[in-house]
Structures are given as C-alpha cells and as structure tokens.
N, C-alpha and C positions, 0 to 999 in steps of 0.2 A: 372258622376262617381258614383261607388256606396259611399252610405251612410250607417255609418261605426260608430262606436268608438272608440278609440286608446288609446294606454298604460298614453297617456297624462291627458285622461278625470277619471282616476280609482285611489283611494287612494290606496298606494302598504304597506306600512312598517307593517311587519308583517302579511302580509295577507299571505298564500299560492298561489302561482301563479303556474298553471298550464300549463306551457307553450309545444307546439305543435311547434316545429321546423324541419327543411328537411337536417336531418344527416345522410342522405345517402349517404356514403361518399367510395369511391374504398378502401380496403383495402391489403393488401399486409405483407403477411409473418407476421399478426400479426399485423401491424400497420398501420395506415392512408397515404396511398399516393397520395391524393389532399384532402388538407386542406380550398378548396373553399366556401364551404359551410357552415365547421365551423367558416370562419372569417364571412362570410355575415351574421351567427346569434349573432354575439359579440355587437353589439350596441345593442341591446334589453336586450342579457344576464345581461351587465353593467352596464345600467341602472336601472335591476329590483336590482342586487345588492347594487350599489347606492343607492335605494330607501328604503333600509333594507326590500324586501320580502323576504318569501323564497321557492325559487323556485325550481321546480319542471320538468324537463326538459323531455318529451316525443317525439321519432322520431320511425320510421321504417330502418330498411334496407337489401336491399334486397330482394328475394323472397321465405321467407322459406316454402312459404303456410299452415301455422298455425302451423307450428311443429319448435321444438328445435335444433337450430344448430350452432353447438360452433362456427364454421367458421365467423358464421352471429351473433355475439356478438357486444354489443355495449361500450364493456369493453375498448378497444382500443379506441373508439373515446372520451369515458369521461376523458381519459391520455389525449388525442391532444387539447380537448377543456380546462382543466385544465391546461395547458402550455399556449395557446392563451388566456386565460382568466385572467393568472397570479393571481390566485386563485383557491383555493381547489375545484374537482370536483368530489364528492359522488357518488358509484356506485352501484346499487342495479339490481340483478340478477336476480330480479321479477319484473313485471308491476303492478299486482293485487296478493290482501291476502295477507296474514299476514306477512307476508316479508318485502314486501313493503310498508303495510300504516304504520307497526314501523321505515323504512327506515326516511319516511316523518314525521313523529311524532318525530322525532329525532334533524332535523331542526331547526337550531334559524335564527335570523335576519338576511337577505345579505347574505346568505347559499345558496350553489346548490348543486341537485342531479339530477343524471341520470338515469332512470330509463330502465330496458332490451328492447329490441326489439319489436315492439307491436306487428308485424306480426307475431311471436313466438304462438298468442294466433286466432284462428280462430274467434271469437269476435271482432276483428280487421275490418279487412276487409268486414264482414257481418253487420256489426252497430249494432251488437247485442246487444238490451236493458238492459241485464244483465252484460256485457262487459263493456258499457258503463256508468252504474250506478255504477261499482267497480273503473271504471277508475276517476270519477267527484266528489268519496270521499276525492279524494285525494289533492282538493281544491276549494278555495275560489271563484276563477276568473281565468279564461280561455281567457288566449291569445294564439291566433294562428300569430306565425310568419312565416308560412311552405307554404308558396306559391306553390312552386313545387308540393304539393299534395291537391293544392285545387281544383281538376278538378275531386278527389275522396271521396264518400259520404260515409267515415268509421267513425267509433266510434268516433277516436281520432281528423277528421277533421268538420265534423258536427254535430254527436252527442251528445257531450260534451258541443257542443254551448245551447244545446236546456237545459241543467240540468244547467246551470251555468250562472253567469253574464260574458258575453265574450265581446272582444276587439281585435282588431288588433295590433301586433307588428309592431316596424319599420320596417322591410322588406318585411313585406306585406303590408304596408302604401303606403314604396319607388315605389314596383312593381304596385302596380294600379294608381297612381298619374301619372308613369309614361308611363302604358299602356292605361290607358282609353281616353286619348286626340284623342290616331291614329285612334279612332273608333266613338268619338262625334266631336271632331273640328278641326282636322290636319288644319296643315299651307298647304299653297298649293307652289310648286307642290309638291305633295307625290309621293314617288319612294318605289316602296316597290321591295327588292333583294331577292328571292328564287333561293334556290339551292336543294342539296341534292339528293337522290338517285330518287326519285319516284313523278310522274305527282299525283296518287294515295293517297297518305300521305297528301297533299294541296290542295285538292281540293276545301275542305270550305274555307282553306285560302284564295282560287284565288275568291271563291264564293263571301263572306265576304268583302273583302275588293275592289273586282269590283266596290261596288258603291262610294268608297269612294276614290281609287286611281286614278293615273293620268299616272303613268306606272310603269308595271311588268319588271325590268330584272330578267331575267333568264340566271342559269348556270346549272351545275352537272350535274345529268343520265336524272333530268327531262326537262336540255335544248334538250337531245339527242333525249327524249319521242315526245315533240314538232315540233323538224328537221323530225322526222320520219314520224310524221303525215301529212306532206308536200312535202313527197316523198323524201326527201330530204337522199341521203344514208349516214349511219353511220357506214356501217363496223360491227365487232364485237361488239359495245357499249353496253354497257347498257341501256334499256330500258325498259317502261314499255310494257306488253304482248299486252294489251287492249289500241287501240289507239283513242279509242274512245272520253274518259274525254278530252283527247289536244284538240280536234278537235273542242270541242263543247264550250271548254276557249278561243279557239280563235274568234271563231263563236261570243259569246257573248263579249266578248272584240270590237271586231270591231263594235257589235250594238252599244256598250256602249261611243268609242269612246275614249276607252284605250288604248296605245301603248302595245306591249307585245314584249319587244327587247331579239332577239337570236343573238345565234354567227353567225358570219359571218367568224372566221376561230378557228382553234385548235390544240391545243399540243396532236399528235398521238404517240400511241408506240403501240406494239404485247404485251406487259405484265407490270401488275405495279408494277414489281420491276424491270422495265427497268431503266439504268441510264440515264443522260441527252444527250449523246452522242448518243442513242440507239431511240432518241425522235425526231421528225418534226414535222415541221409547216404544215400544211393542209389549204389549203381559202376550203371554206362551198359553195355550190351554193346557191345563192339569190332566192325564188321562190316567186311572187306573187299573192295571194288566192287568191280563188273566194269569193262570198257570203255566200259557204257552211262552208266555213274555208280550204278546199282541195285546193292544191298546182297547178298552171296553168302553166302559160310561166314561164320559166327560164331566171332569167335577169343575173347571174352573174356565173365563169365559170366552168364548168362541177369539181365532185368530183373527187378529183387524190388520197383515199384510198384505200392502199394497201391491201392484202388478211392476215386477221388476226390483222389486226391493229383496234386502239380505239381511240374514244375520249376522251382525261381524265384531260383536262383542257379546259378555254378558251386561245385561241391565242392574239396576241399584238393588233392584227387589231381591236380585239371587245374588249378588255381591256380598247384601247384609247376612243372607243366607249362610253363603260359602263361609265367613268370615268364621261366622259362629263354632261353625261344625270344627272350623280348624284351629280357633284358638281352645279346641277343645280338647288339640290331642297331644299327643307325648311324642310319637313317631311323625315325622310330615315326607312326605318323597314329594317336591314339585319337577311335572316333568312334560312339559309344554302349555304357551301361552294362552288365556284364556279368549283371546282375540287375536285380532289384526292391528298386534301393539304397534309395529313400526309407524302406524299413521295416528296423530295424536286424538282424531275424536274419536278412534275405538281401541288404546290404551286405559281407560280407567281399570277395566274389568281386573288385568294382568295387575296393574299396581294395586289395586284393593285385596287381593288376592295375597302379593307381596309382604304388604304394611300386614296384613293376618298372621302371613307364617313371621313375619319378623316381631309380634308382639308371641306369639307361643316361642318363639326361643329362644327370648329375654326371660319368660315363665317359667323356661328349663326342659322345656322338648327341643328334641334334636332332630335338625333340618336338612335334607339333602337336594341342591338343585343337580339334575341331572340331566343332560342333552344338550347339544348345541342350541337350540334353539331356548329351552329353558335358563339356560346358562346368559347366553345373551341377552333376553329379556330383564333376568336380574340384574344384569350389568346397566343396560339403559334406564333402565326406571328405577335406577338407586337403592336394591336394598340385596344386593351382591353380597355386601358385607357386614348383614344382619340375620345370615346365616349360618350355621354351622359349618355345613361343606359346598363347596360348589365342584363338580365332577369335571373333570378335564373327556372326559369319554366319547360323548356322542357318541356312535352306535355302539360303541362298548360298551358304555354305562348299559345301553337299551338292553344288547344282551345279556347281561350280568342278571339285571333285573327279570330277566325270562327265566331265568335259571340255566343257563347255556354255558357250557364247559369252554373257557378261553383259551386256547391255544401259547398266547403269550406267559398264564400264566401260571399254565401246568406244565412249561418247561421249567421254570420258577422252580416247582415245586420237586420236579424228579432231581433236578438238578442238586438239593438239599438232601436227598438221602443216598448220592451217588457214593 
C-alpha cells in the first residue's frame, strides 16, 4: 500500500488547510442533484473544523476548458455543502488574486471557504508553475481528499503537493486502504465482475488483474464483444468493432488458467425502451475454443435471435450461474453493469448479481464497487450499502485497478519522506 501521511499525523488549529476535494457534482436548474460526493467529503470537512483549521476548500467541475461559465459555478455546491455540513460555507468567486487570498485572510478558526472552479483558470489543468504557486499561497498544509481526480497530474492534485507540507484526507485514506489489498494480497478466490459497454475501456483491467484473479464474470456490450469473438451470434448488440482484444483475453486467460464466464442466455428486445412484455428470454450457444481463443464445436443449442433483436441483459440461467461463482469467493471487485439497468425490464441481471455480492459479504468476503457507473447501479438497485467499499473514483478507481502509477498519489507519497 502506498505510504502516505494523513490528517491524523498534521497539527490543524489555526493552520490554513488547503483542501483538494472531488465536488464534481451534477447540477440541475441551479442546484445540486446528487449530493454523493458532497456527503463522502463531510468526514474530513468535520474534522478539519473540529480541529479549529481554517479551511480552504478547492474542487473542479466540469469541463470548462479554462474559461468562465456561470453554468459551471461552484456557488451552488458551497449552498449544498453548507446545509450537509450544518455550518456556514464561504463562497468566493475567485481561486487566485486578490479576491481570493482576502477571501482567506478573512478566516478564523473552524471556518470554511470555497473557492470558484479551478478549471475556470487554464493553469489548472496544465500544472502551471505560476497557477500553482498563487494557488499554495493560500495555505499552510495541503490535503488532498479528491481520489476521483488522482489519476490527474494538475496544479491542484500534484502540484501543490510539491510547494506544501501535504497529507491525505479520510477519503483518500478510505479509498486506498481499501483498493490496494485487491492488487498486493486478495483473499482467494477473487472474482472480479466487468460489465459495461466496451471489451476496449478494460483492457488493462483484464491485463492487470489476470495475474492476480481466479475469474472474470462478464456482463454488458463487453460480454456481447466476447460472444462475438466466438462466433457466437448477437444480433443487433453492441459491440466492440475490433474483435481482436477478446480474442487475445481469452487466449491469455486460458494460459493463465483463469476462468472467463459468459452468458449462457439473455434478455432480448428490438429496442431499449421496449417494455417487459416486448422482452425474451434467448439460451446463447455454448462454443468451445481452441488454443487460439476461436470458437470450435458448438456444444449447446443453436441461436434462436430474431432480425433486429439485442442483448441487453443477462438471462436467469447465467444469473443462477454468476451468483454461484460469486457467493463462492472471498475477494469480489464489481465493476460495471450487467445490462441496461437504467430501464427496468433489463435491470434484473445487475440486481441478481448485486443480491450475490451482498450475500458473500455478509459470509465475510470483501466487496469493492468500483466505477461510476458500477457505483451508481449499486446505488439504484439498493445494495450500495451491503457492501464493503464503494469507490468514489471512476476512471481513477479504472486506473488504479490497471496497475497505473496516480499522479495525485505519489505526490502523497514523496511528500512524506520530504
């Protein structure tokens, strides 16, 4: 695990605490409509307040690409965090100059401010030295709680580390405590669950964690990617162009001596907003590979889809499947949906999948949803919090799980043995 220092090892009261939190937060009409993020950075906010600093609260959101835009305001989220924080939340309409270091000169003890949009300032994004050195005036000690953006080597996530005495917040503590096991010493068997749209997005993932996993279930466009590469027809699906990457995961899976479980059947419709009436069940033909990873004899019975029909779930038969395999393991990584859960007739697959990992880690495996999009699924179909961790990251988590050296958090890290 990396080595690190944390808000525990830093005298706070009255220092300026520079904090780097991930308030990228959807907004709507004006004001925040998922408060996720803001509650995940409330333990750190609390404490620095508890501790009488005064804090200094730095995010992005959005993508304005260095220019100003009222839309992409962080005025609304210092209302929503000021209501969650049940404490007054300062809002200052500059990041840098004279604005803003009176904003912060303004501060007394157990105070917060929030400071505008960093992205607003092309200095941001660039790690520009000059951006940087206006931004690290603005305090004592630099903690970064912002996990979600440590996978980006900007101003506000590494180069601040390098002008300041820096530390991790809780949630960047929580998040690698509870990522770095599945890649130094998982319990065995590790089951790691991909979903999602594309074979292409996970490929370091499937890279990365071949040597360490025991089996890949697979759902979403990139089980269809898989099926295809197997000759296996899919109909209208989704899939990726290049069928190459499957071919060559399964290839290496089979050297490696990893299972890689597909469906074996699915929930078919002509369109997704078909309703459940509108939906069938489909069985999948069984094919098994050669050495090259290509598809040989057909063991199981021919495809019966129809002209314009899709895969947009998995079916009962590999649900009962998946379920198995994964009440069966001690490590679980879920890390995209097994369908097209937002529409409810091809959500089962994603919640049977769910109710799986949440019956193994009642039995004492530990669970980690990882992704936005995995993230949000557990949130919608209720079993969010029948699991161990749920990752704030998106593509951070993705990288981390590649094996990819974070930026955010090997300023972390030098910064500890400065």
């Amino acid at each position: 695990m990396a080595s690190f220092l944390t808000l525990r090892d830093a005298p706070l009261r009255g220092k300026r605490v520079l904090l780097r939190e991930d308030l990228n937060v959807p907004l709507e009409e004006g004001a925040v409509r998922d408060d996720t993020r803001i509650r995940a950075a409330l333990p750190t906010l609390r404490y620095l307040r508890e501790q009488g600093a005064r804090t200094i609260v730095v995010s992005h959101l959005g993508r304005p690409g260095g220019r100003r835009m009222a839309e992409l305001s962080l005025k609304p989220v210092a209302e929503a965090l000021s209501k969650e924080l049940a404490a007054p939340v300062a809002f200052c309409d500059e990041a840098i100059g004279a604005k803003a270091d009176a904003a912060v000169a303004a501060l007394r003890d157990g105070e917060t401010l929030l400071l505008e949009n960093l992205r607003f300032y092309p200095g941001e994004e660039a790690d520009d030295p000059a951006f940087v050195a206006a931004l690290a005036k603005h305090g004592d000690l630099y903690v970064n709680d912002a996990f979600g953006t440590a996978h980006r080597a900007h101003a506000s996530t590494a180069g601040v580390a390098e002008r300041l005495p820096a530390v991790a917040g809780f949630l960047m503590e929580a998040e690698l405590q509870a990522l770095s096991p599945l890649l130094e010493s998982p319990a065995k068997p590790f089951v790691c669950i991909l979903g999602g749209a594309k074979v292409a997005d996970k490929i370091g993932v499937f890279t990365n964690l071949m040597k360490r996993c025991d089996v890949f279930v697979v759902g979403g466009g990139m089980a269809n990617t898989f099926l295809a590469a197997q000759n296996v027809p899919i109909g209208n699906s989704l899939r990726d162009k290049d069928l190459a990457p499957a071919t060559q995961i399964l290839v290496q899976a089979r050297a490696a001596g990893v299972t890689i479980e597909l469906p074996v059947d699915a929930v078919v419709a002509t369109s997704l907003d078909a309703s459940a009436a509108d939906t069938r069940i489909v069985e999948l033909p069984i094919r098994a590979p050669h050495e090259s990873g290509e598809a040989s004899e057909q063991l199981g019975s021919p495809s019966s889809l129809r002209d314009g029909e899709m895969l947009l779930d998995i079916g009962p038969k590999t649900r009962e499947k998946y379920a198995k395999v994964i009440e069966g393991a001690k490590t679980i990584v879920f890390n995209g949906p097994m369908g097209v859960y937002e529409k409810t007739p091809f959500q089962g697959g994603t919640a049977a999948v769910g109710a799986a990992i949440a019956r193994a880690t009642r039995g004492g495996a530990k669970s980690v949803v990882g992704g936005g999009d995995a993230a949000a699924a557990a949130h919608a179909l209720g079993f969010a919090d029948a699991v161990t961790h749920i990752s704030t990251g998106g593509g951070a988590t993705l990288e981390f799980l590649e094996g990819r050296e974070l930026p955010g958090v090997k300023a972390l890290e030098k910064a500890a043995v400065r």
